[in-house]
TORSEVEX-377131 format. One record per residue (C-alpha): x, y, z; residue in one letter; residue number from 1. Coordinates in nm, 2 decimals, m for minus. Example, Ala and Ser with C-alpha at 12.3 -4.5 7.8 and 13.67 -1.06 7.14 Angstrom:
BEGIN
u:1.23, v:m0.45, w:0.78, code:a, pos:1 .
u:1.37, v:m0.11, w:0.71, code:s, pos:2 .
END
This chain:
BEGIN
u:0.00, v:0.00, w:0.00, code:x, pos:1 .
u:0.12, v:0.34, w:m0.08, code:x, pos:2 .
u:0.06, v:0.66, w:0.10, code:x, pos:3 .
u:0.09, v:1.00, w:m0.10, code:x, pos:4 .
u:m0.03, v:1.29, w:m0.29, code:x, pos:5 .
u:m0.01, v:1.43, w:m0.65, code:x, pos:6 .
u:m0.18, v:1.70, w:m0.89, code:x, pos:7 .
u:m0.30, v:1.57, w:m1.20, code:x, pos:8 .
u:m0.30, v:1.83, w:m1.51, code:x, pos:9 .
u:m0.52, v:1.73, w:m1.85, code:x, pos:10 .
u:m0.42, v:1.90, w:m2.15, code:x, pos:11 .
u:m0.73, v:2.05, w:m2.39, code:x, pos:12 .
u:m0.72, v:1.78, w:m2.68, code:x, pos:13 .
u:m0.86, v:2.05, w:m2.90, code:x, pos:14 .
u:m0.53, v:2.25, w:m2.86, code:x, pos:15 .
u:m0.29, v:1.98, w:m2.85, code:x, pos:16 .
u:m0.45, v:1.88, w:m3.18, code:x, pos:17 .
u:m0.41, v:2.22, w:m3.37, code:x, pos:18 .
u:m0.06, v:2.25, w:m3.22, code:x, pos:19 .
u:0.04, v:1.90, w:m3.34, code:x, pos:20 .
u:m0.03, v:1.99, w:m3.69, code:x, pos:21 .
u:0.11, v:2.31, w:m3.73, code:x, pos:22 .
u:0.41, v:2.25, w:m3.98, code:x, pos:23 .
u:0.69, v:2.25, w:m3.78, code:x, pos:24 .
u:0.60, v:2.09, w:m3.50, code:x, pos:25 .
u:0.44, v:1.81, w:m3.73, code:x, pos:26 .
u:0.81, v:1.74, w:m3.87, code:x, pos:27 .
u:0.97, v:1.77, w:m3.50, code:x, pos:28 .
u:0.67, v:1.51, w:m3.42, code:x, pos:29 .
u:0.78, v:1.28, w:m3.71, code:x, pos:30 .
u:1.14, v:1.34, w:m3.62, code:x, pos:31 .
u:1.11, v:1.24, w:m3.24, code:x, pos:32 .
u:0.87, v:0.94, w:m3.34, code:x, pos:33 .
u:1.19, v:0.78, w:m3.54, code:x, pos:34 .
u:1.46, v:0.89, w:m3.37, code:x, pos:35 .
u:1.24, v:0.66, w:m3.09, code:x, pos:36 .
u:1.14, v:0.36, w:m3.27, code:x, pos:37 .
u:1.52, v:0.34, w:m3.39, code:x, pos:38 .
u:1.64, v:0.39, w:m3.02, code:x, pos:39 .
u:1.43, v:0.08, w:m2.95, code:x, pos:40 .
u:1.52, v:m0.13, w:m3.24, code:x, pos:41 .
u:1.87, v:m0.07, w:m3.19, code:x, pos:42 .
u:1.81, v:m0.25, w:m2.79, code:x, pos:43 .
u:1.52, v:m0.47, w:m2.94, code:x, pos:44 .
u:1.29, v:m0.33, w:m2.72, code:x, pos:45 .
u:0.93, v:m0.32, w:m2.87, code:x, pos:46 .
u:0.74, v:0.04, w:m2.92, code:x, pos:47 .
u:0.41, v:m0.04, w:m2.76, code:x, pos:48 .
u:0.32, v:0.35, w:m2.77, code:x, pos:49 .
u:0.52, v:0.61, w:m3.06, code:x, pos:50 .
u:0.67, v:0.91, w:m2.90, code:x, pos:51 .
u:0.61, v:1.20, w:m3.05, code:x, pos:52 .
u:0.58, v:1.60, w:m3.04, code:x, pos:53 .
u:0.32, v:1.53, w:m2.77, code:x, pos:54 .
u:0.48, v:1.35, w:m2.58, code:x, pos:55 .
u:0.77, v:1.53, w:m2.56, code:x, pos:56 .
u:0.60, v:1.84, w:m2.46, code:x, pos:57 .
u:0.38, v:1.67, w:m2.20, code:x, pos:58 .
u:0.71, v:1.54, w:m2.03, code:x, pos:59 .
u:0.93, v:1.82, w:m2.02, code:x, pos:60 .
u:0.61, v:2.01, w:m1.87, code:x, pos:61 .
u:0.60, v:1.77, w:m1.60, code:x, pos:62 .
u:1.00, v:1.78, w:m1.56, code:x, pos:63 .
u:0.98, v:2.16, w:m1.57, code:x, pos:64 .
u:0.72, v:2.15, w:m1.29, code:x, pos:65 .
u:0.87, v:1.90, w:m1.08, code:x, pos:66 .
u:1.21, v:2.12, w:m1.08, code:x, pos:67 .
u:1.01, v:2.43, w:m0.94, code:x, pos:68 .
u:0.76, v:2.22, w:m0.75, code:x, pos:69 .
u:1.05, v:2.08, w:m0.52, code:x, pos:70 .
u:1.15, v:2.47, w:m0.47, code:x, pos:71 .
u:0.81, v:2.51, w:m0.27, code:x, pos:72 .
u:0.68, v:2.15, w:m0.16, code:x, pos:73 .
u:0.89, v:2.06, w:0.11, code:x, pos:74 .
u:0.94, v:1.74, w:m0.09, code:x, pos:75 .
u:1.32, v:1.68, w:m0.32, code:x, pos:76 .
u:1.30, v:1.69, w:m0.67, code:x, pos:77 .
u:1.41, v:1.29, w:m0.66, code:x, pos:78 .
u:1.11, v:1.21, w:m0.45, code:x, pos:79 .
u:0.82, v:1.37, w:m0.71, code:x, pos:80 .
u:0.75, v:1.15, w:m0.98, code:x, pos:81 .
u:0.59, v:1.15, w:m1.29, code:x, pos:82 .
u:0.35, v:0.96, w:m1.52, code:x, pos:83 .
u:0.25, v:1.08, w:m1.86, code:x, pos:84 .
u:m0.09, v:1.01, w:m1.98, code:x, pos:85 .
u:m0.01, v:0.99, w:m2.39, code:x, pos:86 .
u:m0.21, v:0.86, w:m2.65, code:x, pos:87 .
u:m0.50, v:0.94, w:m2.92, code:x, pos:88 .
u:m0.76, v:0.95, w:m2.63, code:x, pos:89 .
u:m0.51, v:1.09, w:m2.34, code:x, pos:90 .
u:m0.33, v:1.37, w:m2.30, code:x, pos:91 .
u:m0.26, v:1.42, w:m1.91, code:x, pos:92 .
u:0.05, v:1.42, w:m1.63, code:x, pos:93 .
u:0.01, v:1.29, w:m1.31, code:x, pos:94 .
u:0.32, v:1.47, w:m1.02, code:x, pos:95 .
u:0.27, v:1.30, w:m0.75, code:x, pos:96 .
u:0.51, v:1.11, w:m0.42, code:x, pos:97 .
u:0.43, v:0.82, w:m0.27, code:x, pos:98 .
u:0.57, v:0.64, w:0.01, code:x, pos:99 .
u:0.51, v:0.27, w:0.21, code:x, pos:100 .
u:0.51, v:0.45, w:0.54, code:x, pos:101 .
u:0.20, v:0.61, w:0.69, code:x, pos:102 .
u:0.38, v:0.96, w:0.67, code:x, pos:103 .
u:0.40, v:0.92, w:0.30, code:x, pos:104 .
u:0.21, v:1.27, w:0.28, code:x, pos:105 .
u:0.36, v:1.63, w:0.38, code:x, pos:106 .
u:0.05, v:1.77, w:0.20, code:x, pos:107 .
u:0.28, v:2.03, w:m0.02, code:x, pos:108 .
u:0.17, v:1.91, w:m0.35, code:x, pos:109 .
u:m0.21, v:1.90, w:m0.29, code:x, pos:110 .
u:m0.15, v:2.27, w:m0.21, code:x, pos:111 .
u:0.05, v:2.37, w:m0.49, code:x, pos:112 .
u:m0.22, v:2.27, w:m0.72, code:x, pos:113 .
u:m0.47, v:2.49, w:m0.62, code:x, pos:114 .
u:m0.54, v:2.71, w:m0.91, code:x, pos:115 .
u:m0.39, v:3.02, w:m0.79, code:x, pos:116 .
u:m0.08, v:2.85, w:m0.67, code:x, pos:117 .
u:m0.02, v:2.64, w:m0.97, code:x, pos:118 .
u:m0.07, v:2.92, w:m1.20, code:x, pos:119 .
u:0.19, v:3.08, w:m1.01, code:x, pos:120 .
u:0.43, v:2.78, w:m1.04, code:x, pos:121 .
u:0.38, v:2.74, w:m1.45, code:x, pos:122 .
u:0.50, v:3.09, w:m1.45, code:x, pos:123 .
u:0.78, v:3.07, w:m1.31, code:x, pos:124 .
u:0.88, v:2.72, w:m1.45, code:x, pos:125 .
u:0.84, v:2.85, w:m1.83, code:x, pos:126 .
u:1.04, v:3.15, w:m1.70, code:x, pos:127 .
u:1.28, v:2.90, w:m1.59, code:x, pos:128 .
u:1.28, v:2.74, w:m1.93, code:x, pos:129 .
u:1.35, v:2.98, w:m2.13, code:x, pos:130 .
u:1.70, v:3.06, w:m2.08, code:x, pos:131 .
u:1.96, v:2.75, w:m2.03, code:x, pos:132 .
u:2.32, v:2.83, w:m1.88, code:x, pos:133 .
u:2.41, v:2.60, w:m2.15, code:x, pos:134 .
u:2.27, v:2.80, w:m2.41, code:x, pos:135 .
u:2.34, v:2.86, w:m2.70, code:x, pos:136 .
u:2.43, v:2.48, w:m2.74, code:x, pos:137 .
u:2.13, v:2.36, w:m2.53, code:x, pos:138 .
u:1.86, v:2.51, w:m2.77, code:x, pos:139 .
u:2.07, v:2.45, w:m3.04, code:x, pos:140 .
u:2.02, v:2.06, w:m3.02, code:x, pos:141 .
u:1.80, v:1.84, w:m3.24, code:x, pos:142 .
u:1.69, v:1.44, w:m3.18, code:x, pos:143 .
u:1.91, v:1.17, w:m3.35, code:x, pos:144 .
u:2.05, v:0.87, w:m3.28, code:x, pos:145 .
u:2.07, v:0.78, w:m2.96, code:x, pos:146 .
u:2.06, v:1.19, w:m2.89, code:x, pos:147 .
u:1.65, v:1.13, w:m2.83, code:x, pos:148 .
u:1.65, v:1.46, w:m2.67, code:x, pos:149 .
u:1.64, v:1.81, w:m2.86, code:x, pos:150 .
u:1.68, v:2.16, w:m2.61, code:x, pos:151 .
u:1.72, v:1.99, w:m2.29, code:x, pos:152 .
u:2.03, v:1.96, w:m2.07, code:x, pos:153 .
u:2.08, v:1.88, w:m1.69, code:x, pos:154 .
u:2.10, v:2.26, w:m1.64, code:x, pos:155 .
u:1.72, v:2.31, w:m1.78, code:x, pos:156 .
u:1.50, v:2.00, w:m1.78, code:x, pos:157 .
u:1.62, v:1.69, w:m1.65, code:x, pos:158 .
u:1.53, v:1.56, w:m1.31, code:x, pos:159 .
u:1.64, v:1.28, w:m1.10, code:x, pos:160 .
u:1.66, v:0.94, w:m1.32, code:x, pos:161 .
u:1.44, v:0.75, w:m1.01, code:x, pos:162 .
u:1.18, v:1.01, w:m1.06, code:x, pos:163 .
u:1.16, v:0.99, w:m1.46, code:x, pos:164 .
u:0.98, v:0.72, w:m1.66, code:x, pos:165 .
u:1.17, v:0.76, w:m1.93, code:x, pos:166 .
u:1.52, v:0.79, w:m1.82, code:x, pos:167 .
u:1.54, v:1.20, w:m1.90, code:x, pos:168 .
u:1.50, v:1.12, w:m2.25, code:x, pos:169 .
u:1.27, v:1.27, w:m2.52, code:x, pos:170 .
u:1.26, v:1.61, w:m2.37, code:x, pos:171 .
u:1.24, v:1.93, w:m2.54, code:x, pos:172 .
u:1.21, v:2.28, w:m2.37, code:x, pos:173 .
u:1.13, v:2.41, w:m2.72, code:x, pos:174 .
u:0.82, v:2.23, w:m2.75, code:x, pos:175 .
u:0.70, v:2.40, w:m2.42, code:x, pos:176 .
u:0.82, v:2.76, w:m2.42, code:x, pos:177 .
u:0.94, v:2.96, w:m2.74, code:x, pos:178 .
u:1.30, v:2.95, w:m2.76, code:x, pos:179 .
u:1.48, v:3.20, w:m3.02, code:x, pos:180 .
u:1.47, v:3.01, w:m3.40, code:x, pos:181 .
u:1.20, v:2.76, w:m3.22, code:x, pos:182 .
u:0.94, v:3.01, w:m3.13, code:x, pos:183 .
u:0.67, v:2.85, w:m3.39, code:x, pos:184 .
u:0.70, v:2.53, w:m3.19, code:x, pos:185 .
u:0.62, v:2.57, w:m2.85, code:x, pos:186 .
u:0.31, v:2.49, w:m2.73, code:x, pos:187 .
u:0.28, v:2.76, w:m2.44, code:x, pos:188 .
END
């Protein structure tokens, strides 16, 4: 049995849909998708879900979240953990910490997502976002190979490996927030 919290955030499938097939953001989408699929093949792993544009921009949300969220929980960025909703009916992010103790709750998420606090937070995470200490050569980088993730460095998006589903891979701060020569792609 586990004991936590979490904020759950559903994105509008209307939006996500017109976003998803604006043009550049349709050939970042393809672009991620292979780049994937060969990642896999190449450890013969088998792609029960493609990863795509979406995708990517629903989980560097949740990693940009979780890196501010940990500034104001009470809880370490290590111990919030995601889980991305993604597929042609679902387009969600669960944040939430869990624990096998009965003091698996300090209650600082579940406050955070109130809407006037979690406004607040998104803010300050796309804020966050929009300038890497890596940049120029952060922003500057594009999925291939076994490089599955595009603008997206230690300094700007990822988290603890333990806390990531997908091993801090297919993120892009680009998709989320407009980034100079990007600003057509973001979503936000």
């Amino acid at each position: 049995e586990i004991h936590g919290e979490g904020i759950f955030i559903e994105f509008n499938k209307d939006s996500i849909e017109k976003w998803i097939n604006a043009s550049g953001v349709k050939e970042l989408s393809k672009l991620y998708e292979k780049s994937y699929n060969e990642y896999c093949e190449s450890r013969q792993w088998s792609v029960n879900l493609p990863r795509n544009a979406k995708y990517v921009m629903m989980h560097t949300f949740a990693h940009l979240l979780i890196k501010e969220m940990a500034m104001f929980s009470g809880y370490s960025s290590s111990s919030i953990k995601e889980r991305i909703y993604c597929s042609d009916k679902m387009s969600g992010t669960l944040l939430y910490t869990g624990s096998s103790d009965k003091e698996g709750s300090l209650g600082g998420l579940v406050e955070l997502g109130e809407i006037s606090k979690i406004i607040k937070l998104m803010t300050s995470a796309f804020e966050n976002a929009l300038i890497c200490t890596n940049d120029p050569e952060c922003s500057s980088h594009v999925p291939n190979g076994d490089a599955l993730n595009g603008s997206a460095c230690h300094s700007c998006c990822m988290i603890s490996e333990t806390a990531c589903e997908n091993g801090n891979r297919m993120l892009d701060r680009g998709l989320v927030v407009p980034l100079e020569n990007k600003e057509r792609n973001s979503y936000f």
